[in-house]
C-alpha positions as CSV (number, residue, x, y, z in Angstrom):
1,X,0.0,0.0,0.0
2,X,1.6,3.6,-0.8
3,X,0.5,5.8,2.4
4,X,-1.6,9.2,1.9
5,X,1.3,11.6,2.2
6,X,3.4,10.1,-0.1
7,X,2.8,11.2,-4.0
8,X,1.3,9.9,-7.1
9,X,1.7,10.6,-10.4
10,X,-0.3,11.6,-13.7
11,X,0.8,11.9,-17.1
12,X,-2.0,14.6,-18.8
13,X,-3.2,17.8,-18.0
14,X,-7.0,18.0,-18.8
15,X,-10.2,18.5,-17.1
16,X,-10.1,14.2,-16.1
17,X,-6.8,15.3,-14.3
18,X,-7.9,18.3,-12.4
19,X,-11.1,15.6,-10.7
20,X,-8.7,13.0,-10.1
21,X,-5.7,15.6,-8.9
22,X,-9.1,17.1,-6.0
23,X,-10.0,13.1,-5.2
24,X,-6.2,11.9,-4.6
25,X,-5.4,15.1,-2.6
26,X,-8.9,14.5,-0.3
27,X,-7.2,11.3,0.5
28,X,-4.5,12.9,1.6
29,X,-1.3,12.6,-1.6
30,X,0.0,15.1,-3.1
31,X,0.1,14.9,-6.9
32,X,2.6,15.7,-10.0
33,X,1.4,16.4,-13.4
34,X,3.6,15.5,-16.5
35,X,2.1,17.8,-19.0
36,X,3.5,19.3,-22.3
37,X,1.2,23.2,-21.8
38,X,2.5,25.8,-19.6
39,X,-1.0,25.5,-17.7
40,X,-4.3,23.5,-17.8
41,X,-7.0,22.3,-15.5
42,X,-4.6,19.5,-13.7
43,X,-1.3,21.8,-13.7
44,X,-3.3,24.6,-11.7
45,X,-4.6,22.6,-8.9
46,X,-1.8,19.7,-8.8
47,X,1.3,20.1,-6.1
48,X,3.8,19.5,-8.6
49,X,3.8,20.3,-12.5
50,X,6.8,18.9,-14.8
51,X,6.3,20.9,-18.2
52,X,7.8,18.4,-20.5
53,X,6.8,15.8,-23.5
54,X,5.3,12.9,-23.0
55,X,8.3,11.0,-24.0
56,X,10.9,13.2,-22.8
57,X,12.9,10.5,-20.9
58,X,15.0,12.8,-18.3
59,X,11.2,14.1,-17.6
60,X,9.7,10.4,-17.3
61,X,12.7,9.7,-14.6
62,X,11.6,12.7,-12.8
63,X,8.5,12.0,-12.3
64,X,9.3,7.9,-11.4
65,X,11.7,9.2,-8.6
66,X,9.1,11.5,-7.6
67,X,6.0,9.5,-7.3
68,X,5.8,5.5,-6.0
69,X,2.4,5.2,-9.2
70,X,1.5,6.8,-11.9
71,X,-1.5,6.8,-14.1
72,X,-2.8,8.7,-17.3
73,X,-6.1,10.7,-17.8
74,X,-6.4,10.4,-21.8
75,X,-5.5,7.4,-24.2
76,X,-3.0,8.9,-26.2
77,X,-0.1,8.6,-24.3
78,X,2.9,6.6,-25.9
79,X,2.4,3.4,-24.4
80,X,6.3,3.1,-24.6
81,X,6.5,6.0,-22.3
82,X,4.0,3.9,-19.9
83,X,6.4,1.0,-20.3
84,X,9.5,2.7,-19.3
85,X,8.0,4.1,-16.4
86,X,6.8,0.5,-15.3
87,X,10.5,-0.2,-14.7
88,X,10.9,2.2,-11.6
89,X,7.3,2.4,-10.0
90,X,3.7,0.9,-10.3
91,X,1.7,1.8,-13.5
92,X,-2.1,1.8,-14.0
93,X,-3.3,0.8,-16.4
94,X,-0.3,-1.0,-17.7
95,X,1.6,-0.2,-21.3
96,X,0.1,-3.0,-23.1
97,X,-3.6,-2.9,-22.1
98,X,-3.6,1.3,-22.8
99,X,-1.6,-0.1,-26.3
100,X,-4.5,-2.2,-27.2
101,X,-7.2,0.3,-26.7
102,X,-5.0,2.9,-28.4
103,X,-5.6,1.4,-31.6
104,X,-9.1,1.2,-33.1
105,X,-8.0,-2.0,-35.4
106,X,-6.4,-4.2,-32.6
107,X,-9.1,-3.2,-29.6
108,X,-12.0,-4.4,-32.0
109,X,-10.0,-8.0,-32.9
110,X,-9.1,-7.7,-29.0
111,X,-12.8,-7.3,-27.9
112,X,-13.8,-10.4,-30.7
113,X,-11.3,-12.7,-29.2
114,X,-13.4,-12.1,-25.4
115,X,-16.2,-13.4,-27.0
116,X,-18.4,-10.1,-27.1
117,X,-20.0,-8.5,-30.2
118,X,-18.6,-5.4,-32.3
119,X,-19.9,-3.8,-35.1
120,X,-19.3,-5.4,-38.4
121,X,-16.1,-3.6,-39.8
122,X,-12.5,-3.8,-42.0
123,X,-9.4,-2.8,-41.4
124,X,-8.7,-0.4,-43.5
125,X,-4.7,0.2,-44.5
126,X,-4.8,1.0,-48.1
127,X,-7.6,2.0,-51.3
128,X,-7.7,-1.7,-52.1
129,X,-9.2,-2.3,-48.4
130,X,-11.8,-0.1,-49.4
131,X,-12.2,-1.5,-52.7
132,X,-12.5,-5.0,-51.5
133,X,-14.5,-4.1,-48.1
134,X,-18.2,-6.0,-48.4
135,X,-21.0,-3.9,-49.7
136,X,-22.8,-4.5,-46.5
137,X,-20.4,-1.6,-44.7
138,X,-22.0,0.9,-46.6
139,X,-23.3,3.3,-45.7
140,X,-20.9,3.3,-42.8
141,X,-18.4,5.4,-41.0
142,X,-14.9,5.3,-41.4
143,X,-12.7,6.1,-38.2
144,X,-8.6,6.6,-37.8
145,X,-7.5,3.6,-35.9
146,X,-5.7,6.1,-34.0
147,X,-5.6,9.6,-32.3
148,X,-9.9,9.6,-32.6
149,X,-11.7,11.5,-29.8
150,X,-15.0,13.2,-29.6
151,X,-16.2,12.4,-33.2
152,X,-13.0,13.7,-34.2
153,X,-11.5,11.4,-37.4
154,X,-14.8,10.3,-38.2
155,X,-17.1,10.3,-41.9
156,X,-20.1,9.0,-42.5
157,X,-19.6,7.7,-46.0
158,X,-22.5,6.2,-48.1
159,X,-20.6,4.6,-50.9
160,X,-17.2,3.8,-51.7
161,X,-16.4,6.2,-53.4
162,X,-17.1,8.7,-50.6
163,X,-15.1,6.9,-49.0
164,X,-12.2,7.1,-50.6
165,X,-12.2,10.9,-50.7
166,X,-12.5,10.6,-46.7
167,X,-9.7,8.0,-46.5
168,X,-7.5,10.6,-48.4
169,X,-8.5,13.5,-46.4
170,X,-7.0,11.6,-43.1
171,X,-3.8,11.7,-45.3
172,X,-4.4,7.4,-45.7
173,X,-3.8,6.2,-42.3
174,X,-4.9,3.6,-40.8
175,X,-8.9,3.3,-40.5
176,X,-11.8,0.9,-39.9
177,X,-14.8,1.3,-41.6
178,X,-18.0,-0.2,-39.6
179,X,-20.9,-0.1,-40.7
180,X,-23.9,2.4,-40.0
181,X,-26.3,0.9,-37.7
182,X,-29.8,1.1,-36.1
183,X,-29.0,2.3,-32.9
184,X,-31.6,2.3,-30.1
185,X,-29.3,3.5,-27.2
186,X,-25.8,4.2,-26.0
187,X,-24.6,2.6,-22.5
188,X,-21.3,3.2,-21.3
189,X,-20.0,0.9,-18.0
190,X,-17.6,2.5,-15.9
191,X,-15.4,0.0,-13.4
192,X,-12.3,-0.5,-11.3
193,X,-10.4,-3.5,-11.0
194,X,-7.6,-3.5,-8.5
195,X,-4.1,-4.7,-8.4
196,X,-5.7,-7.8,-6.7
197,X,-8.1,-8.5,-9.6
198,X,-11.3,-7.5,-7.8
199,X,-13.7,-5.1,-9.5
200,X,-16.4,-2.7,-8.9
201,X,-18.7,-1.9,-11.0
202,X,-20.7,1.8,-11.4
203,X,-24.0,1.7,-12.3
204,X,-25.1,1.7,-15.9
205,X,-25.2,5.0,-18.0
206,X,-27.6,5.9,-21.1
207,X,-25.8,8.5,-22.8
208,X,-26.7,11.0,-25.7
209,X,-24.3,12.5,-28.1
210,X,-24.6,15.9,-30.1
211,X,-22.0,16.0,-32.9
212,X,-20.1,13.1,-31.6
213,X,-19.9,14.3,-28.1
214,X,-21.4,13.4,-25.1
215,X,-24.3,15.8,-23.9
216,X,-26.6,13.6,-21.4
217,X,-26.2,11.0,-18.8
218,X,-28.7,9.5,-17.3
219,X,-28.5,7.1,-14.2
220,X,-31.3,5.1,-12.7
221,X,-31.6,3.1,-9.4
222,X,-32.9,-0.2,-11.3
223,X,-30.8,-2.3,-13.5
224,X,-32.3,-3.8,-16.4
225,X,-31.7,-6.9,-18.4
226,X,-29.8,-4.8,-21.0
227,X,-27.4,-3.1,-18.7
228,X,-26.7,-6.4,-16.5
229,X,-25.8,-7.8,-19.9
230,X,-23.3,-4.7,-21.0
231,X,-21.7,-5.0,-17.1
232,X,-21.0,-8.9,-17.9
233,X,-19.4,-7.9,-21.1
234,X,-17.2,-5.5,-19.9
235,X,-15.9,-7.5,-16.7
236,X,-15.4,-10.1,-19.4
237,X,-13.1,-7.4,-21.1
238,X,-11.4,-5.9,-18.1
239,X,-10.3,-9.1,-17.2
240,X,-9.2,-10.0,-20.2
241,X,-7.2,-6.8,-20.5
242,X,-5.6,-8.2,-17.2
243,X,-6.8,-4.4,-16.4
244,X,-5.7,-2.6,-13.4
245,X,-7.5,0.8,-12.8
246,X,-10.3,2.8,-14.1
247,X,-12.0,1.9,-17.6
248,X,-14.8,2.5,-19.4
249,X,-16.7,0.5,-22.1
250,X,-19.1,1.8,-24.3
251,X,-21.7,-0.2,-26.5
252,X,-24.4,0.2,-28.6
253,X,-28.0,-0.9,-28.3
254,X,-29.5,-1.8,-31.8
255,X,-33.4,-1.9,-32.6
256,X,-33.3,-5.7,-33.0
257,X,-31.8,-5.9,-29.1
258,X,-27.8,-6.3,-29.7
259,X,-25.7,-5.4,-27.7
260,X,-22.4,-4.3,-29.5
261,X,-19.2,-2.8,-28.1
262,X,-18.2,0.9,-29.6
263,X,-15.2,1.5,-27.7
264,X,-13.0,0.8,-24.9
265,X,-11.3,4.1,-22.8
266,X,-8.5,2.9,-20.1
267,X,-9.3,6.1,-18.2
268,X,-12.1,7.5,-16.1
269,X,-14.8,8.9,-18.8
270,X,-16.9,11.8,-19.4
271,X,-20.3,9.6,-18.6
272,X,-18.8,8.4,-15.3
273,X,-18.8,11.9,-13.9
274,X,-22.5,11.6,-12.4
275,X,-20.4,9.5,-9.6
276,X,-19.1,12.6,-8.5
277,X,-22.3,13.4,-6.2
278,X,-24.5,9.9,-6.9
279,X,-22.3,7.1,-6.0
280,X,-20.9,6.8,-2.2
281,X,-16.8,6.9,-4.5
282,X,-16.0,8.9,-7.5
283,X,-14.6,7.0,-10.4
284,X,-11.5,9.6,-9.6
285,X,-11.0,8.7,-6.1
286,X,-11.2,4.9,-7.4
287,X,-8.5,5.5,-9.6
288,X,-6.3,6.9,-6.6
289,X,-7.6,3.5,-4.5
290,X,-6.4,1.0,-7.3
291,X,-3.0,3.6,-7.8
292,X,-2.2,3.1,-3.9
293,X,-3.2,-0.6,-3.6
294,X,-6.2,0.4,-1.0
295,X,-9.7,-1.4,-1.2
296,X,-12.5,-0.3,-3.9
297,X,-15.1,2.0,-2.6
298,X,-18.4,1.5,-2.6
299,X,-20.0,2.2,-6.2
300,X,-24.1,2.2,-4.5
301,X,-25.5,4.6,-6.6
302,X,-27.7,6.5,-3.7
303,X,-29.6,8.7,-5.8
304,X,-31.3,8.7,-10.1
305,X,-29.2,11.3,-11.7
306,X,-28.6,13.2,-14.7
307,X,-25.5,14.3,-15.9
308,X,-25.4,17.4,-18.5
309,X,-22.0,18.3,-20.1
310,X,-21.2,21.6,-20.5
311,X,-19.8,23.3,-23.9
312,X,-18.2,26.6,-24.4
313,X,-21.4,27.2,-26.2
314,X,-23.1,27.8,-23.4
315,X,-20.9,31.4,-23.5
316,X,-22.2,32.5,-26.4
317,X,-25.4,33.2,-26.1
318,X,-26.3,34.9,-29.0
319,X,-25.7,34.3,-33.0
320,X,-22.6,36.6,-32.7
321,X,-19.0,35.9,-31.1
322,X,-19.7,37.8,-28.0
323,X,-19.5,36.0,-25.0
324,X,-21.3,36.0,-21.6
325,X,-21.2,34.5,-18.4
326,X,-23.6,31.7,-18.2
327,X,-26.3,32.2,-15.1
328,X,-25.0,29.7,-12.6
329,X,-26.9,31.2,-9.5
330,X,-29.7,30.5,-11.4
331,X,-28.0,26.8,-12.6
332,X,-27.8,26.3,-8.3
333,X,-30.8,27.7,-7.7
334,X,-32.7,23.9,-9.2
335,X,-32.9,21.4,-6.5
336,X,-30.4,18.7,-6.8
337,X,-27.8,20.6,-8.9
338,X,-23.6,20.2,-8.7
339,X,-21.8,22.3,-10.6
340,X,-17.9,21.3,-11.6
341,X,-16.3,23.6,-13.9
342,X,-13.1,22.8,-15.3
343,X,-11.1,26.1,-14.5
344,X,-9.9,26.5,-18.4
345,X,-9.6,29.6,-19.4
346,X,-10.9,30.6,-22.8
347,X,-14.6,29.0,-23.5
348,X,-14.7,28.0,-27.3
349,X,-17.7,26.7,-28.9
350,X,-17.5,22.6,-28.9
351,X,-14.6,22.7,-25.7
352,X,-15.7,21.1,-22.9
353,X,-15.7,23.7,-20.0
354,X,-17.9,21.5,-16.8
355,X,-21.0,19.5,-15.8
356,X,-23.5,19.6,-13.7
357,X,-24.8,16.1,-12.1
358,X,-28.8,16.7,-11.3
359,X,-30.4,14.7,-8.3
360,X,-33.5,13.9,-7.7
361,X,-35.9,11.5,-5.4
362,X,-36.9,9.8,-8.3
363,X,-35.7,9.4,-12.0
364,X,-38.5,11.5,-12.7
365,X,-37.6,14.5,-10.5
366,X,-34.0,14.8,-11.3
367,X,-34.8,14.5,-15.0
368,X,-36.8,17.5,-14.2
369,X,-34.1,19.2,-12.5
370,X,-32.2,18.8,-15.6
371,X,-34.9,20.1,-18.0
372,X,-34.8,23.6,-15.9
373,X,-30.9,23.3,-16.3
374,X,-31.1,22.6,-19.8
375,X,-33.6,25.8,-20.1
376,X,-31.0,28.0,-18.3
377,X,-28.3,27.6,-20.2
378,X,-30.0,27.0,-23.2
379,X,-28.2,23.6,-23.8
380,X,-29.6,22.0,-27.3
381,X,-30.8,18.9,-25.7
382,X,-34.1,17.4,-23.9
383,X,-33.9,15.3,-21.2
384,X,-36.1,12.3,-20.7
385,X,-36.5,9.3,-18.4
């Protein structure tokens, strides 16, 4: 066990870092950032920042001799930089499970050989992939195998030779090309699995996206058939991973009643942060537990609760650039409301700037909640149970 007092590490600088840099510190570490930008959301409120690339070896020693574990907040860091840091202090997640996920092709073959469903898709390496892929992908979407976030590296391509032109346009990297589906619902499971294999299991999440981006959680007290079925699946793949910290799995529900695997993210995730104020631990402060070899908390969600993401959109309030302060006494004013905001300093339209998780006695009531948030801030979304 690594005692509070002592420090952990955290290679990335973003808004996941700044929640997991409060939940580490309320147990009691003290926390350095390896980050590349002069400042961000974790570098501001961390007790150490190392302003260096993510491979920048004399860096990566630094922050080994500093810190007795380390973990990441995004997926993009080189899983080579994970590995050498493995060699001088405890990692979470571990270089080759964060290598799998990082990499759209092998995760989906990965996911397959657990024996859970993905979309139909190809590997796509070259124009004769495309050429050759079966008709049945089309119309479909065609996604980098790498470097993807937030819709970002994604067309929707209706025939091949759409896409083609998009395959150029991401300069003919790697892709896969899935095909477009009749999607019901999104779930996303968010769990920890400790050093000693044990896991623990948040409830659940429907999730809606605008433009590829997550805009509403939703969390009820009573599982369903559907989401016992997703948290099976993504045990199955957390275990299979040989996982060790926070991870999130997202599927999709089809009309017909599959259940398919989207994505994998070896990192706490945007529709976990409802856990924040429902659930008796945070995913963050689960990701300190599995970092310092303590027990899993509790994941009892204890209230239904809706989770809205906030966009610098919310800023501009108008069809103009000017900008405004959203109204968050009146935001406070609903019953139920939490408001986190990220601390980042310019808003820009699509930039994710905070949340706000929405309580209520029932499903009903804190979808409610959320609907007068929603009209406060004039998010573009409509909340139901």
């Amino acid at each position: 066990m690594i005692a509070p007092g002592e420090w952990l590490g955290l290679m990335g600088g973003g808004q996941l870092g700044r929640m997991f840099c409060h939940a580490a510190q309320a147990l009691g570490y003290r926390v350095a950032v390896l980050d590349p930008a002069a400042e961000g959301p974790a570098a501001s409120v961390a007790d150490m920042h190392i302003q260096a690339a993510y491979d920048d070896a004399t860096a990566l020693i630094k922050l080994a001799q500093r810190c007795r574990a380390v973990t990441t907040e995004f997926e993009n860091v080189p899983a080579q930089s994970l590995l050498a840091l493995s060699a001088h202090c405890r990692v979470t997640p571990g270089a080759h499970a964060v290598e799998i996920v990082q990499d759209r092709i092998a995760e989906k073959a990965f996911i397959t050989r657990q024996g859970v469903a993905v979309a139909p898709y190809a590997p796509i390496h070259a124009e004769a992939d495309l050429r050759s892929a079966e008709t049945s992908l089309f119309p479909g979407i065609l996604k980098v195998a790498r470097l993807g976030y937030d819709g970002k590296g994604q067309a929707r391509v209706r025939t091949l030779d759409e896409a083609l032109q998009a395959f150029a346009e991401f300069g003919g990297v790697a892709c896969v090309l899935e095909a477009m589906l009749d999607l019901k619902e999104e779930l996303s499971v968010v769990l920890a699995r400790g050093l000693d294999g044990n896991c623990a299991v948040f409830p659940v999440a429907r999730n809606i996206h605008e433009q590829g981006i997550l805009a509403v959680t939703t969390v009820a007290m009573q599982p369903d058939e559907m989401t016992e079925r997703a948290t099976h699946a993504a045990l199955a793949i957390a275990r299979g991973l040989k996982y060790e910290g926070v991870l999130c799995v997202e599927f999709f529900v089809l009309g017909d009643g599959q259940l398919l695997v989207n994505e994998i993210a070896p990192r706490p995730h945007n529709s976990g942060h409802f856990s924040m104020n429902a659930c008796v631990t945070s995913q963050f402060e689960q990701q300190a537990r599995v970092m310092a070899g303590l027990p899993l908390g509790s994941t009892q969600l204890l209230a239904p609760v809706v989770m809205l993401n906030i966009l610098g959109d919310v800023w501009y309030p108008g069809t103009d650039e000017s900008q405004a302060e959203p109204n968050w006494s009146d935001v406070l004013a609903v019953p139920g409301t939490s408001l986190h905001l990220y601390g980042k300093r310019e808003a820009r339209r699509a930039r994710k700037m905070g949340h706000v998780n929405c309580l209520g006695d029932t499903l009903a009531h804190a979808v409610a909640n959320a609907n007068q948030v929603v009209q406060i801030l004039r998010l573009p979304v409509s909340v139901s149970a």
